[in-house]
PALO-941814 format. One record per residue (C-alpha): x negated, y, z. Coordinates in Angstrom, 3 decimals. Each point is the difference from the previous one (the first is absolute). Layout:
! residues N
@c1 X, c2 Y, c3 Z
...
END
This chain:
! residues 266
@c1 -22.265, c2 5.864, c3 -15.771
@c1 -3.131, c2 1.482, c3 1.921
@c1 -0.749, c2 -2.287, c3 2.464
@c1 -0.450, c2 3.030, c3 2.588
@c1 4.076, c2 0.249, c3 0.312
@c1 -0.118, c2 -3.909, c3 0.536
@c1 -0.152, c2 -1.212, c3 3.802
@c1 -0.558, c2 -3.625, c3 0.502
@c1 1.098, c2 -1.201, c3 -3.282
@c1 3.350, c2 2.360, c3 0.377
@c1 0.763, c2 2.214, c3 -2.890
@c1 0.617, c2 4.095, c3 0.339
@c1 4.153, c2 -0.499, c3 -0.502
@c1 -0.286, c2 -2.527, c3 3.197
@c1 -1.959, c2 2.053, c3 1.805
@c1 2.172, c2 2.869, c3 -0.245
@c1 2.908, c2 -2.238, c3 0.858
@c1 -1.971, c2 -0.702, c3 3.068
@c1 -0.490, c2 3.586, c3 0.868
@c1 3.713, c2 0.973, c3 -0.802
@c1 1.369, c2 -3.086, c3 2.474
@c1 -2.885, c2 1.251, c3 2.691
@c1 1.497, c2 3.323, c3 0.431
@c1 3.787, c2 -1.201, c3 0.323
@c1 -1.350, c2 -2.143, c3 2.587
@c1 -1.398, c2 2.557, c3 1.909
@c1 2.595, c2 2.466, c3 -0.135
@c1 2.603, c2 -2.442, c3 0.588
@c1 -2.404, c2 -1.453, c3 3.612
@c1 -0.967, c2 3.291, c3 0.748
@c1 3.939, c2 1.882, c3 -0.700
@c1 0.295, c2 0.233, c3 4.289
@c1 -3.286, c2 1.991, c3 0.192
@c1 0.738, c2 2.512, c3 -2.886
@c1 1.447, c2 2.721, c3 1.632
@c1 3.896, c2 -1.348, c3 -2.118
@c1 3.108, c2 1.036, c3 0.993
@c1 1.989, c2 -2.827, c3 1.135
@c1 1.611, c2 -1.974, c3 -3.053
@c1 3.282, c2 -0.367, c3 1.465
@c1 0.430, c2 3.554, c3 1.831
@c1 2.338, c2 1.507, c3 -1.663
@c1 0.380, c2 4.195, c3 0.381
@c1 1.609, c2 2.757, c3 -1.403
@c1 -2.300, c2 0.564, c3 -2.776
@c1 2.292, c2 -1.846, c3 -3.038
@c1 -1.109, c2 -0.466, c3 -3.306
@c1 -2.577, c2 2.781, c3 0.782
@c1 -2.956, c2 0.837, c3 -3.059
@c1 -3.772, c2 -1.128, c3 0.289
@c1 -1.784, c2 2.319, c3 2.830
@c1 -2.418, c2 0.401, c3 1.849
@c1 2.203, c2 -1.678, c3 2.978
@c1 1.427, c2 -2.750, c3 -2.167
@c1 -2.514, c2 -0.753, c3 -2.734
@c1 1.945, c2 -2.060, c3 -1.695
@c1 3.737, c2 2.002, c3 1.145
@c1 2.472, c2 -1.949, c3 2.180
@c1 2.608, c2 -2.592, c3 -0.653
@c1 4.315, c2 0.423, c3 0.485
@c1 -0.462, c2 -0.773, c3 3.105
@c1 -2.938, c2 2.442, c3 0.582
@c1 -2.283, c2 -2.623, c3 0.401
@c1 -4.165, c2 0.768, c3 -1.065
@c1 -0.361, c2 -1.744, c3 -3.388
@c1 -3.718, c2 0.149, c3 -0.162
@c1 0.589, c2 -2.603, c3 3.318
@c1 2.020, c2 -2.147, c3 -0.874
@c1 -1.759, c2 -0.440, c3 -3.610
@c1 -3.365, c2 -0.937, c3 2.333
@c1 2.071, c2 -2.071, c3 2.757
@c1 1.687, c2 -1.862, c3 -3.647
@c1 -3.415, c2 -1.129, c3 -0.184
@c1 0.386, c2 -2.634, c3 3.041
@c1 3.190, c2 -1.678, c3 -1.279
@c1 -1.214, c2 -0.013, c3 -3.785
@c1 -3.673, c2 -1.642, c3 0.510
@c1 1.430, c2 -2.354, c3 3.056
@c1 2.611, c2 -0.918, c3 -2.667
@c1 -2.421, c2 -0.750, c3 -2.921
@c1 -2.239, c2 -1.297, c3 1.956
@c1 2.547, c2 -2.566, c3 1.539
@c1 0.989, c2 -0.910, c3 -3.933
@c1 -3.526, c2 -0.927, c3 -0.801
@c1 -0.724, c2 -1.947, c3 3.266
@c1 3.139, c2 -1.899, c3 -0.206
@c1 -0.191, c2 -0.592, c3 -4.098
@c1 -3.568, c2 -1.033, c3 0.862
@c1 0.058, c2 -2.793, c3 2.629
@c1 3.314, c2 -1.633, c3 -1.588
@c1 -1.763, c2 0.950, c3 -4.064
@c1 -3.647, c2 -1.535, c3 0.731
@c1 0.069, c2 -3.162, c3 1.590
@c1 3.009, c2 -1.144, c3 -2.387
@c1 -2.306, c2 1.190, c3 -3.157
@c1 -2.905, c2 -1.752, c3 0.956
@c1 1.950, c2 -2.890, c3 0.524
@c1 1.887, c2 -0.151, c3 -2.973
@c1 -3.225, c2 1.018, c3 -2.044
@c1 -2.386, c2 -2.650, c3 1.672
@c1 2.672, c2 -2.474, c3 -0.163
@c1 1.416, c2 0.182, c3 -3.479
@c1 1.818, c2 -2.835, c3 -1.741
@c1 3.731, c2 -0.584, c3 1.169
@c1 -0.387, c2 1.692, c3 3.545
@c1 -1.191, c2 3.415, c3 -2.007
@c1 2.410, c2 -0.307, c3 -2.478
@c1 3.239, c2 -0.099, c3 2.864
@c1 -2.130, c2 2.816, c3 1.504
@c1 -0.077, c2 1.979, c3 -3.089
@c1 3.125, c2 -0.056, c3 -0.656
@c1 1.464, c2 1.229, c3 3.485
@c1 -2.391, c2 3.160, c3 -0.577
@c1 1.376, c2 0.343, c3 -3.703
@c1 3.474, c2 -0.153, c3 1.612
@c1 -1.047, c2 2.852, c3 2.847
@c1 -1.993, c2 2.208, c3 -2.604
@c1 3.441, c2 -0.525, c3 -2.241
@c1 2.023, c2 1.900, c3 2.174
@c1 0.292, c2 3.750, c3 0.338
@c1 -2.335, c2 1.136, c3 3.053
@c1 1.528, c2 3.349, c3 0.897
@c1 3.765, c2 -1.383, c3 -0.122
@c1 -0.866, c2 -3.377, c3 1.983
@c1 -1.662, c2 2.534, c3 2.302
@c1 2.643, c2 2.232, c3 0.065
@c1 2.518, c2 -2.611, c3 0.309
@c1 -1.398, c2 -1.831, c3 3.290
@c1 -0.521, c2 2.779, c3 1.691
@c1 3.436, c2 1.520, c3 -0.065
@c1 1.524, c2 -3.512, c3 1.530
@c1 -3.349, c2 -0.151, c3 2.575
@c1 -0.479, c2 3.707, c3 0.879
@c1 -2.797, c2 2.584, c3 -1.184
@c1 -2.245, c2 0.040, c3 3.255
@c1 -3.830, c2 0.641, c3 -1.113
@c1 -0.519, c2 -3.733, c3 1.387
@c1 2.886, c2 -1.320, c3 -2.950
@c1 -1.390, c2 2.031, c3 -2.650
@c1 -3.486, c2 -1.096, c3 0.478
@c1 1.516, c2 -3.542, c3 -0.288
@c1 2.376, c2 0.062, c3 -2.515
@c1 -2.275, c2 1.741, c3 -2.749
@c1 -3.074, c2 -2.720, c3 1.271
@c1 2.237, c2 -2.569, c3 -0.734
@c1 1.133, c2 1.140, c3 -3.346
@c1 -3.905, c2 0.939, c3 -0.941
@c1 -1.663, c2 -3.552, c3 1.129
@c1 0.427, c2 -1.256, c3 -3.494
@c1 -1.885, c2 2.025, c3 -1.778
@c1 -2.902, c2 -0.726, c3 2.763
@c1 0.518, c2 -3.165, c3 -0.667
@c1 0.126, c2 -0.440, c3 -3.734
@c1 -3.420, c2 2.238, c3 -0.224
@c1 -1.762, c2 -2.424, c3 2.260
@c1 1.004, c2 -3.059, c3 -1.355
@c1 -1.441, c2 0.951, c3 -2.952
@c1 -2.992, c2 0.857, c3 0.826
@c1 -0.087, c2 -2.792, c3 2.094
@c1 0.148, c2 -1.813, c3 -3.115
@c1 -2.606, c2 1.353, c3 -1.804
@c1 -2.592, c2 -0.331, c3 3.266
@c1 0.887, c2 -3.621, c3 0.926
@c1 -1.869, c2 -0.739, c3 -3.812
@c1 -3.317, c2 1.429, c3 1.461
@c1 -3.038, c2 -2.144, c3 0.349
@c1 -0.355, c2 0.342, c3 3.830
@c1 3.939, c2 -1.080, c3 0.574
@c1 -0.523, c2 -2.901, c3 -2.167
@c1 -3.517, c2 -1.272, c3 2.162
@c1 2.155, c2 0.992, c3 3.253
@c1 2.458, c2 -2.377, c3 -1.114
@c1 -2.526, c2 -2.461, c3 -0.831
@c1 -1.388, c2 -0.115, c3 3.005
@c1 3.043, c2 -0.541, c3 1.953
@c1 1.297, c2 3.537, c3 1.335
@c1 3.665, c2 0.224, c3 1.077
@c1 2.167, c2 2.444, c3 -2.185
@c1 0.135, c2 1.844, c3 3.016
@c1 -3.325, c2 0.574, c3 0.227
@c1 -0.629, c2 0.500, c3 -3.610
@c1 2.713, c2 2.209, c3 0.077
@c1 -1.064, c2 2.314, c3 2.898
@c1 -3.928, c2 -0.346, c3 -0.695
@c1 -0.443, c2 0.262, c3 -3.617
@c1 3.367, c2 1.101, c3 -1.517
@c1 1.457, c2 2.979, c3 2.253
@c1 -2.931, c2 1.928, c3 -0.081
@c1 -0.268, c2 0.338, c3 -3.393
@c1 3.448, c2 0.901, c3 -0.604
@c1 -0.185, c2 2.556, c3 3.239
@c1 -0.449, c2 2.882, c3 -2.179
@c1 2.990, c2 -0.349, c3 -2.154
@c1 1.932, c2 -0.689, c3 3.470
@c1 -0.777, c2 3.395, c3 1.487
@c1 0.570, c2 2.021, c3 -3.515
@c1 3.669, c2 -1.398, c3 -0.169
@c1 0.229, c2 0.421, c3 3.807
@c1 -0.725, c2 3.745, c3 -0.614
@c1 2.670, c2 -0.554, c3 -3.368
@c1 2.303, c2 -1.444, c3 2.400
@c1 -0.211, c2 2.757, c3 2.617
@c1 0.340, c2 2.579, c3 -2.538
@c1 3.556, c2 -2.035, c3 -0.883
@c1 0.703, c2 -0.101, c3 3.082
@c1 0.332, c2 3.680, c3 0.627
@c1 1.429, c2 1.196, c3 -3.141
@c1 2.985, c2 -2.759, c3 0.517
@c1 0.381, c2 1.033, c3 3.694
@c1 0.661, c2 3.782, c3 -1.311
@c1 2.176, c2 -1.110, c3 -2.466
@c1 2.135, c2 -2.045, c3 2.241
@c1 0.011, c2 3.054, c3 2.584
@c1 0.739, c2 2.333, c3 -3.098
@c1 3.022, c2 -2.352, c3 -0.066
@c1 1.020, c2 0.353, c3 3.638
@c1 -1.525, c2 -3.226, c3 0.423
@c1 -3.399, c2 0.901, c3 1.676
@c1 -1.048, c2 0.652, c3 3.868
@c1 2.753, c2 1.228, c3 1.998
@c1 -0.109, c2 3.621, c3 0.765
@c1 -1.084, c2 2.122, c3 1.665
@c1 -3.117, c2 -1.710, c3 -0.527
@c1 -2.326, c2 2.043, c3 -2.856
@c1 0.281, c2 -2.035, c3 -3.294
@c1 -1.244, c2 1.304, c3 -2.915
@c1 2.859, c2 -1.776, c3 -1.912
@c1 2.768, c2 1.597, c3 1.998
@c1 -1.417, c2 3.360, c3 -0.437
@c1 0.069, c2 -0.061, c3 -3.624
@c1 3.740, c2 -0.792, c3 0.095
@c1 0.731, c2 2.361, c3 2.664
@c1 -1.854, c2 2.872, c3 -1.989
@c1 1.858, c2 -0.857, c3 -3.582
@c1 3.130, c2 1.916, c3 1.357
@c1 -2.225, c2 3.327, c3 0.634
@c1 -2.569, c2 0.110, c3 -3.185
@c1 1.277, c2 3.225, c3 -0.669
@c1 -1.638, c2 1.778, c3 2.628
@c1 -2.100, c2 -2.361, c3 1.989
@c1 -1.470, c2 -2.270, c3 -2.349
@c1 -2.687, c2 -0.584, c3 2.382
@c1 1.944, c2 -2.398, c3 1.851
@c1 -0.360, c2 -2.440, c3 -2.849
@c1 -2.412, c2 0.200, c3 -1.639
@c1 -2.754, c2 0.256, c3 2.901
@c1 1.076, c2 -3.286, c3 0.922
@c1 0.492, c2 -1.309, c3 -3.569
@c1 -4.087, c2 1.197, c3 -0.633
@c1 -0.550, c2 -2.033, c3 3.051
@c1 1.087, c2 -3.038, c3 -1.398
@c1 -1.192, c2 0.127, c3 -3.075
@c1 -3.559, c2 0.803, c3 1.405
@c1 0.108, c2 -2.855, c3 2.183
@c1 1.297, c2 -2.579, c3 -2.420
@c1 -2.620, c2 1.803, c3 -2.706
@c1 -2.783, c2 -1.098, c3 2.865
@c1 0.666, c2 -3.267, c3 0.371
@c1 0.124, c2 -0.616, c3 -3.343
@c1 -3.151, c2 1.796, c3 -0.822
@c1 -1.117, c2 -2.377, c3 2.833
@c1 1.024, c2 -3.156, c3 -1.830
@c1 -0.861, c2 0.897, c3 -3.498
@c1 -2.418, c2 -2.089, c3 -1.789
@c1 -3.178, c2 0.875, c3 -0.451
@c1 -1.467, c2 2.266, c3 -3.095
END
């Protein structure tokens, strides 16, 4: 690849996953200042045509699909973003331990996060959140919690593989705590696998929250969910298709970012 598309050792794909996530950002933060019509304002306009009013047409319920795709943006990336934090802090520290430890503590370790991967994600999801409720706080939860294994199982192993290194070895030698060892020589130079199955995790996060909203699972309404508004729109394909599949493109963007984002290197 010409090192001209490469940006601090970041290939073109991630780059462009970077750009893609950038501008969902900033038309979800900026969605107040943009001139939109109030997502949940509902008029007499129903199931109206793209126009110049309604760029994207209007909803059942009259409502300005072109904002509420934009205000979906808030709840999607506060979502995924709440998946890979939560995945994260539980995923890493458990890794590293397991990893630095090994012998019978990793093995009990490895075998929990065998059991977790084991199970289906998207029904153990699915599952706790129709006995705890589908606020945006539960979802962000539920899908961490059934994504910290697979945070965990990547970092033990390369855990593994960096604990054999010369300068972990004379660190050892010398008396270091595994603490220290652990957070000085170790973490760092597994950091950049962390944040490319953060950015996996993320992308998880938000596909899984749209399918459990496509499910009637998802963020209570009225609140703009790109989920929702693929399952409300199925019923009206006919003649407003828009009210799908704008909101369907968003979320496959999105997701397509993040894992652009988190996509190894060429």
């Amino acid at each position: 690849m010409p090192r001209w598309l490469k940006l601090r050792g970041y290939s073109f794909r991630q780059l462009l996953g970077l750009i893609i996530i950038i501008a969902f950002a900033t038309l979800g933060i900026l969605a107040p200042y943009l001139g939109l019509y109030d997502p949940n304002q509902s008029s007499m306009d129903i199931l109206q045509g793209a126009s110049a009013t309604h760029w994207f047409g209007t909803d059942e319920l009259g409502r300005d699909i072109l904002s509420r795709d934009i205000y979906g943006i808030r709840v999607s990336l506060a979502v995924g973003l709440g998946v890979g934090v939560f995945a994260t802090v539980i995923g890493v520290p458990i890794g590293l331990f397991a990893g630095y430890s090994r012998g019978r503590t990793d093995l009990v370790i490895l075998q929990i996060i065998d059991l977790f991967v084991a199970l289906p994600a998207l029904i153990l999801a699915l599952l706790i959140t129709a006995i705890i409720g589908s606020t945006t706080i539960n979802i962000a939860l539920v899908l961490g919690f059934v994504m910290w294994p697979q945070m965990a199982r990547l970092v033990r192993g390369q855990v593994i593989s960096v604990r054999e290194t010369v300068y972990v070895e004379a660190a050892r030698a010398l008396g270091s705590s595994a603490v220290w060892i652990m957070r000085r020589h170790i973490l760092p130079n597994v950091m950049r696998l962390i944040i490319a199955q953060f950015a996996i995790t993320v992308a998880f996060g938000i596909f899984s929250s749209a399918s459990l909203s496509f499910l009637g699972l998802g963020v209570p309404p009225p609140t703009p969910d790109w989920g929702t508004m693929v399952r409300e729109g199925v019923q009206f394909l006919t003649f407003c298709p828009l009210m799908s599949i704008t909101p369907g493109a968003a979320v496959t963007l999105t997701v397509l970012g993040f894992y652009l984002l988190g996509s190894k290197d060429d």
